[in-house]
One Martini backbone bead per residue (centre of mass of N, CA, C, O) as a GRO file, in nm:
protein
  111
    1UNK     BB    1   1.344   6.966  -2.490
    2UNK     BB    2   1.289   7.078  -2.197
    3UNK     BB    3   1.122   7.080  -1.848
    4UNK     BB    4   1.276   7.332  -1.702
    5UNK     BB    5   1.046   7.589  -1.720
    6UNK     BB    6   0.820   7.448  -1.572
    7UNK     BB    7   0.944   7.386  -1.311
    8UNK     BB    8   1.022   7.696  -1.232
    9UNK     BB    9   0.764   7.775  -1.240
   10UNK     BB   10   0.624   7.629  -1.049
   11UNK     BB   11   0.853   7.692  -0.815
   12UNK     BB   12   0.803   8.024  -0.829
   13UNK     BB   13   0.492   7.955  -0.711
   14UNK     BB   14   0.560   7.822  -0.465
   15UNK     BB   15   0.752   7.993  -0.305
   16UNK     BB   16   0.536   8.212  -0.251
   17UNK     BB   17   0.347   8.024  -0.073
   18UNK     BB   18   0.603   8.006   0.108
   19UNK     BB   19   0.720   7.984   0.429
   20UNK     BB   20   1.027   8.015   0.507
   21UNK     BB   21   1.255   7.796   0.676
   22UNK     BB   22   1.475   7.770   0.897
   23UNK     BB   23   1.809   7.597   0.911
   24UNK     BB   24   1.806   7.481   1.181
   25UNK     BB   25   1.524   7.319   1.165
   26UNK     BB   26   1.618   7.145   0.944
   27UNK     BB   27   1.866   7.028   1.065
   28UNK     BB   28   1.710   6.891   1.284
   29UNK     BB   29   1.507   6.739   1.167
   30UNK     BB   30   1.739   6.578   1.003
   31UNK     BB   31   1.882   6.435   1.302
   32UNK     BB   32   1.571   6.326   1.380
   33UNK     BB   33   1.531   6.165   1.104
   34UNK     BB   34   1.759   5.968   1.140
   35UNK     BB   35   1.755   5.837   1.400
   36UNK     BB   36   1.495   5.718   1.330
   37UNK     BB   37   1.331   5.586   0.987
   38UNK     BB   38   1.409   5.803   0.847
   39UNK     BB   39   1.408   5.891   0.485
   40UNK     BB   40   1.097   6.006   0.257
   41UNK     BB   41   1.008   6.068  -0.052
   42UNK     BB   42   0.692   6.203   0.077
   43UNK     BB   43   0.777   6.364   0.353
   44UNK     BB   44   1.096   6.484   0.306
   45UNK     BB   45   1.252   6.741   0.259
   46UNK     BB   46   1.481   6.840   0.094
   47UNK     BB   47   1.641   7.003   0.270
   48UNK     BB   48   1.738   6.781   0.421
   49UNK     BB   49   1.833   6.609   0.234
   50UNK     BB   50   2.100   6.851   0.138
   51UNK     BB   51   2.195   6.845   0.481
   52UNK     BB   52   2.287   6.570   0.407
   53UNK     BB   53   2.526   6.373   0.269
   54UNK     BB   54   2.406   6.096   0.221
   55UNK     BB   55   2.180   6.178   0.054
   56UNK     BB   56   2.266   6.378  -0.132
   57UNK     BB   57   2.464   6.131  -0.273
   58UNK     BB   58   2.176   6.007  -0.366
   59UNK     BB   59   2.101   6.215  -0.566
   60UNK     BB   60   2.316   6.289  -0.739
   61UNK     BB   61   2.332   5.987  -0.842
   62UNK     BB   62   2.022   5.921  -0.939
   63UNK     BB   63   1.936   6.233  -0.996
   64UNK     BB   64   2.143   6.483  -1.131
   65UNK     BB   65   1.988   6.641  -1.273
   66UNK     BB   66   1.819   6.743  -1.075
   67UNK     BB   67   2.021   6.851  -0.860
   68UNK     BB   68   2.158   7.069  -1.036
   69UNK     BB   69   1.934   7.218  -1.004
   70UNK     BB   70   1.882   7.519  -0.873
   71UNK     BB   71   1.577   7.528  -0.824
   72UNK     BB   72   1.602   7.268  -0.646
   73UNK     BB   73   1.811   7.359  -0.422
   74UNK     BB   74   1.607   7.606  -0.343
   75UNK     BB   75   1.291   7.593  -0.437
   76UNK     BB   76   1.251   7.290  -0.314
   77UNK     BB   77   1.295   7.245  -0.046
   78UNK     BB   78   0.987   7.265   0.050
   79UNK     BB   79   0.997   6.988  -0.112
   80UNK     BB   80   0.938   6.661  -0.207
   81UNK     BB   81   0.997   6.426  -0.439
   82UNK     BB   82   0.662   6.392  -0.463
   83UNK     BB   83   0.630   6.695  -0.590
   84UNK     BB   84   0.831   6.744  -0.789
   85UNK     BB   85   0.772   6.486  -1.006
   86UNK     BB   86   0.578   6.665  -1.182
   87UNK     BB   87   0.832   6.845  -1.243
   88UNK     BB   88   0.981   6.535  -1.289
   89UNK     BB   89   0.905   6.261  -1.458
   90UNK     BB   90   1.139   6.124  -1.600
   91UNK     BB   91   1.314   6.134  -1.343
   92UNK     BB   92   1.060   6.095  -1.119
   93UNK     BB   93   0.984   5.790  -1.118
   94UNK     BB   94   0.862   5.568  -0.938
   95UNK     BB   95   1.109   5.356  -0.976
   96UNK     BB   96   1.306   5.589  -0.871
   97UNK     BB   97   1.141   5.652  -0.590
   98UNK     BB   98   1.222   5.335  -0.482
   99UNK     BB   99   1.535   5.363  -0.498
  100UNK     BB  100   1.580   5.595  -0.320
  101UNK     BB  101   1.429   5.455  -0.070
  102UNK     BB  102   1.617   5.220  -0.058
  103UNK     BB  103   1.860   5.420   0.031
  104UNK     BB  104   1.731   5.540   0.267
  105UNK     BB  105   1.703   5.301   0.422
  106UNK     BB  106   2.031   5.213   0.423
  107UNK     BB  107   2.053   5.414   0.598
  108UNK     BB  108   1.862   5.356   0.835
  109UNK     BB  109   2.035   5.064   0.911
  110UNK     BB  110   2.315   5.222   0.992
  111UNK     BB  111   2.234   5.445   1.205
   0.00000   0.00000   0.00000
């Protein structure tokens, strides 16, 4: 049995108290956030992250099953990776977040 019916619960019920983002906003943001320090699987948001294709190719690969999921893709856009986690502790474990962001660091030494 997966772990996704709580996932899906508890994202449709974050996505009702957030107030969605503009998606100019996520762009921008992405873009201002690649140039200055990277990305951080702490403070960035899903959104950000899947709106570069270099992060999203690193989702997608590190953790695929997560990536795949619809309510990932859609209503998780809001929350980063570090919040996720609770609702997918198997795949999104503190050495797979530790994986993930040493490949956002090397996303950000490439400048």
């Amino acid at each position: 049995m997966t772990k996704k019916p709580l996932f899906q619960t508890a994202l449709i019920a974050a996505a009702m108290l957030v107030v969605p983002v503009a998606h100019a906003q996520d762009t921008q943001e992405a873009s201002a956030e690649a140039q200055t320090a990277g990305y951080s699987v702490a403070t960035t948001r899903v959104s950000v992250l899947l709106d570069d294709p270099k992060a999203a190719a690193i989702l997608e690969r590190l953790i695929p099953d997560v990536y795949a999921n619809e309510l990932f893709q859609t209503m998780g856009r809001s929350q980063t990776l570090a919040a996720v986690q609770q609702y997918e502790p198997a795949a999104l474990t503190d050495a797979k977040l530790a994986e993930i962001q040493a490949e956002f660091d090397k996303l950000a030494a490439e400048g």
